[in-house]
N, C-alpha and C positions, 0 to 999 in steps of 0.2 A: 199248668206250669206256674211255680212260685217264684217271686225273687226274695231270694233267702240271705238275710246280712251273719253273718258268722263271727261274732267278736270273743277274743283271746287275751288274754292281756299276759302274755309272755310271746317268745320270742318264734316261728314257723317257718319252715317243718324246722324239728327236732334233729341238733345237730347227733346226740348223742340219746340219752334212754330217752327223755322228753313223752312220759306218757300221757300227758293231757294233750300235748299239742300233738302228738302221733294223732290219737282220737279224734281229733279236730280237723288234722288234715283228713284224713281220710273218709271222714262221715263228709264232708265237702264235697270231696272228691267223688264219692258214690254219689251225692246229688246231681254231680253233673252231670255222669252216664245218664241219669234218670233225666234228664232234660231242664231241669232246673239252672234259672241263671244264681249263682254265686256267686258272692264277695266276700274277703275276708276288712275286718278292721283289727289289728295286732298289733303290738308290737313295735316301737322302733328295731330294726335291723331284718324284719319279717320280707317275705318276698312268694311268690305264689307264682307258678308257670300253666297253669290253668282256670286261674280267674283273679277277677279284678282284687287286688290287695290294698287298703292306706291305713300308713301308721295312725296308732292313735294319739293324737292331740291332746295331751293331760291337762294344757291353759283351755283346750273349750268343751261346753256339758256336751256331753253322749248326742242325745237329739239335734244338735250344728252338725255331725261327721254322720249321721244317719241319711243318706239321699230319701227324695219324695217318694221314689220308684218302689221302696222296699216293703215289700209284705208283711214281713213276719224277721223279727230278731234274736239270735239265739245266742244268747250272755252266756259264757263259760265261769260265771265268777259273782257274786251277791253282787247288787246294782242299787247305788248311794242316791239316784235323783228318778225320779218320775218319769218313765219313758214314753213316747207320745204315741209310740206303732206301737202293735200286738207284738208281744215277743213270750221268750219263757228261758230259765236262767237253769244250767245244769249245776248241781255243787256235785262237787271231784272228792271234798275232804270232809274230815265232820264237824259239825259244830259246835261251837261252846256253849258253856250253864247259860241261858239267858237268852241268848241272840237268837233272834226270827227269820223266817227265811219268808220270798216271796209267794205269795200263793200260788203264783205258775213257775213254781220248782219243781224239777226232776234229780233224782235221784240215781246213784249206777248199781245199785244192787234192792231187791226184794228187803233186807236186811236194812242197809243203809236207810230206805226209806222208811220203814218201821220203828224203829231207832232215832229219827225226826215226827215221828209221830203221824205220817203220809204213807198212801201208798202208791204213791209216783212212782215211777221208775224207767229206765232204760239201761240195759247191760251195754256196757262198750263191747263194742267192738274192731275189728281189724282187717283190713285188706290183707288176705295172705297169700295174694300174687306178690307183692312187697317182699316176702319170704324166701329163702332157697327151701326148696323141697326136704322134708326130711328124708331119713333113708334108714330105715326100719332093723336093718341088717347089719350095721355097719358096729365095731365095737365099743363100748360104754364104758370110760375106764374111770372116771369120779362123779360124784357127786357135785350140785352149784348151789351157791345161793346169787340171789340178785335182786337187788336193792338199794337204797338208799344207808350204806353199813353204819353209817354216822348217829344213823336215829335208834336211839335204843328201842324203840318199840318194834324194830325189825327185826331185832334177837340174832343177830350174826352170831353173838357170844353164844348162844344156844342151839344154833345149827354146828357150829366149832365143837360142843359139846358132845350131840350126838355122833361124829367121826370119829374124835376121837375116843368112842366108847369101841366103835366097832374099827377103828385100824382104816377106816374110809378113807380117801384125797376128798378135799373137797375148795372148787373152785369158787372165787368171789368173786362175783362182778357186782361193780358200784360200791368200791371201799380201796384203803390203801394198808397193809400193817402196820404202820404211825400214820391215827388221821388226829389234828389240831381243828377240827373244824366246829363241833360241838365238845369241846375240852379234849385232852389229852388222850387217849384211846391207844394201846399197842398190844397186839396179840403176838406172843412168841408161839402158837401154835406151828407144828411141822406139818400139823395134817392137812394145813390152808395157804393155800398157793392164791395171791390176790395178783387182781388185774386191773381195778380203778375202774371208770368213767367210758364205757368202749363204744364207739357208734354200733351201730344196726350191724352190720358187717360182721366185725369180728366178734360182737357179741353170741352173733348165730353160730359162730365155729365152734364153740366153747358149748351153746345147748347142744348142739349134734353130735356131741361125744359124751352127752353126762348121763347116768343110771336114773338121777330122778333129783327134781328140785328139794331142797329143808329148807321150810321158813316159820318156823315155828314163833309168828309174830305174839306180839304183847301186847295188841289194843285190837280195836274192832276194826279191822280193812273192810274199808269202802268196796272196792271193787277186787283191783290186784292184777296191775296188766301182765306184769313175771310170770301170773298165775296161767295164765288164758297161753300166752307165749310159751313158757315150758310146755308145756300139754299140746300144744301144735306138733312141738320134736317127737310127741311119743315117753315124755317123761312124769312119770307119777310125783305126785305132789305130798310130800311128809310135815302137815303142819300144826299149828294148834286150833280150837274149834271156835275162834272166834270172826266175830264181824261176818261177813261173806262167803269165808272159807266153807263149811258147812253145806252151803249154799251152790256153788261152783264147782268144787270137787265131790264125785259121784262116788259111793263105793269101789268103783273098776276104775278109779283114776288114781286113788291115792287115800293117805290114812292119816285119820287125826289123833291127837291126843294131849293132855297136858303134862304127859312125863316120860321126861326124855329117854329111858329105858325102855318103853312100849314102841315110841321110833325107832331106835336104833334097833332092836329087834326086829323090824319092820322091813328095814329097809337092805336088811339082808336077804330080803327076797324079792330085792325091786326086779330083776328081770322075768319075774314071773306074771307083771302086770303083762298087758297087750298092748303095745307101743301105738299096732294104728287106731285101734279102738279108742286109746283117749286121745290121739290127734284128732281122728274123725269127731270127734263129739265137739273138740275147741273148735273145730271150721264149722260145726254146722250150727253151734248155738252162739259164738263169740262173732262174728264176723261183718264187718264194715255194711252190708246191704242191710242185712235183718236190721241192724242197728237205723239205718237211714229210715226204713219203712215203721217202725216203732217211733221214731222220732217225726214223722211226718205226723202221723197219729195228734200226737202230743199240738203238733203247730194247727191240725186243723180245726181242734178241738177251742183253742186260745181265739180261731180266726172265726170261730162261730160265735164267740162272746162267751163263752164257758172259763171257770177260771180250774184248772189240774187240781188241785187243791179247795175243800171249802173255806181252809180256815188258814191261820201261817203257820208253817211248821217248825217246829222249836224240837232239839235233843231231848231226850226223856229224861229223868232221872236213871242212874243203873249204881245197883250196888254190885256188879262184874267185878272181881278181884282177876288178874291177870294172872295168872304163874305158869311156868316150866320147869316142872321140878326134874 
């Protein structure tokens, strides 16, 4: 039995998409079946109904708010000061030209990690008792994207694209049609019905009716929890073949490509994928336990005096040109 400190520096659980801190609770959470005591350190406004929680103190260093008791600390985020316990620090996003990471960094993808020049790794994963069931049977009438719509590198304008080649509906979650957030943005598209910002809830209502995720991203995804989550409903994944995608999505799950004529072609035969075949595959490779027991891995490894890493991991150089033509 470990006592295992869990630090966040955003806000738990996730009121709304909140994929890091989804991650976070629930890799917690699966440590505590296992018998593990847990704490979280998070957050102002953060709160936990299964283990001890305290905000984090930004006037004092890290090591003041770490108890004596604690084993092993698991940073969701790069860590500015010398930490005094064994710990190991997950990065969620990629790195920039220059910047080093810790040599007991993990990574969430095969890819990710290569791409920092390591080969650390742990897939996220997901509690999907948390989930309503899918229902295999039931009818599929659009297509979704979901995401972050503001960030160009999520290519809304390029999932837009592929519907309207093929006459699709296609539903948006995680976008407004006038977003002011990263400049001015407005789609008059007809074929995209937007829904903004949805909690867990009514985000699920919205996969259990769609034919198949388009995310025909523009930089290298880290992980892609959208990705893991569609594929739970039984929805095939249309995107481009970068970062992790590749990686994640199997041949029987979904199709890649960098031009958007070979998707929409594609995705005129979403009902021909096997809806449980790639739900079965996201519960049994994606999912919150695997995840803890790969991450225990990592901490005992740190608690023998080994460091994940021999060296620090820095991005690579890539001359990757992005497109979706």
């Amino acid at each position: 039995m470990m006592n295992i400190l869990i630090v966040c520096s955003s806000v738990i659980p996730a009121k709304f998409y909140g994929g890091t801190e989804r991650v976070v609770w629930d890799l917690g959470k699966e440590f505590k079946k296992m018998g593990h005591n847990i704490s979280f350190l998070a957050n102002k406004g953060s709160y936990c109904d299964f283990a001890e929680l305290t905000e984090i103190n930004p006037e004092l260093p890290l090591n003041k708010q770490i108890s004596d008791n604690i084993d092993i600390v698991h940073f969701n985020q790069p860590v500015k000061e010398e930490i005094t316990k064994p710990y190991i620090v997950t990065i969620h996003g990629n790195g920039s030209k220059g910047e080093k990471f810790d040599k007991n960094t993990v990574f969430v993808s095969e890819n990710h990690a290569e791409r920092h020049n390591s080969k650390s790794y742990v897939y996220n994963g997901l509690d999907w008792d948390n989930y309503e069931k899918p229902d295999f049977n039931s009818e599929r009438k659009f297509f979704h994207f979901l995401g972050n719509a503001a960030w160009k590198v999520k290519n809304l304008r390029g999932a837009i694209k592929v519907c309207e080649k093929t006459g699709e509906k296609l539903a948006v979650i995680g976008g407004k049609r006038i977003n002011t957030s990263m400049g001015l943005k407005i789609s008059f598209s007809r074929n995209a019905n937007f829904f903004g910002m949805l909690n867990n809830y009514e985000k699920i209502k919205i996969l259990k009716l769609s034919k198949g995720f388009i995310f025909p991203v523009l930089w290298n995804e880290p992980f892609g929890l959208a990705i893991t989550e569609s594929m739970y409903y039984g929805c095939p994944v249309f995107g481009t073949p970068y970062g992790s995608l590749p990686e994640l999505i199997k041949e029987n799950c979904g199709y890649l490509s960098k031009k958007s004529d070979e998707i929409a072609e594609k995705i005129k035969n979403a009902g021909s994928f096997n809806k449980k075949e790639i739900s079965d595959y996201a519960q049994e490779n994606f999912n919150s336990k695997k995840m803890a027991i790969n991450y225990l891995e990592k901490y005992n490894k740190v608690l023998n005096g080994e460091s994940l890493n021999s060296h620090y991991p820095e991005i690579k150089e890539t001359d990757t040109k992005f497109i979706f033509e």
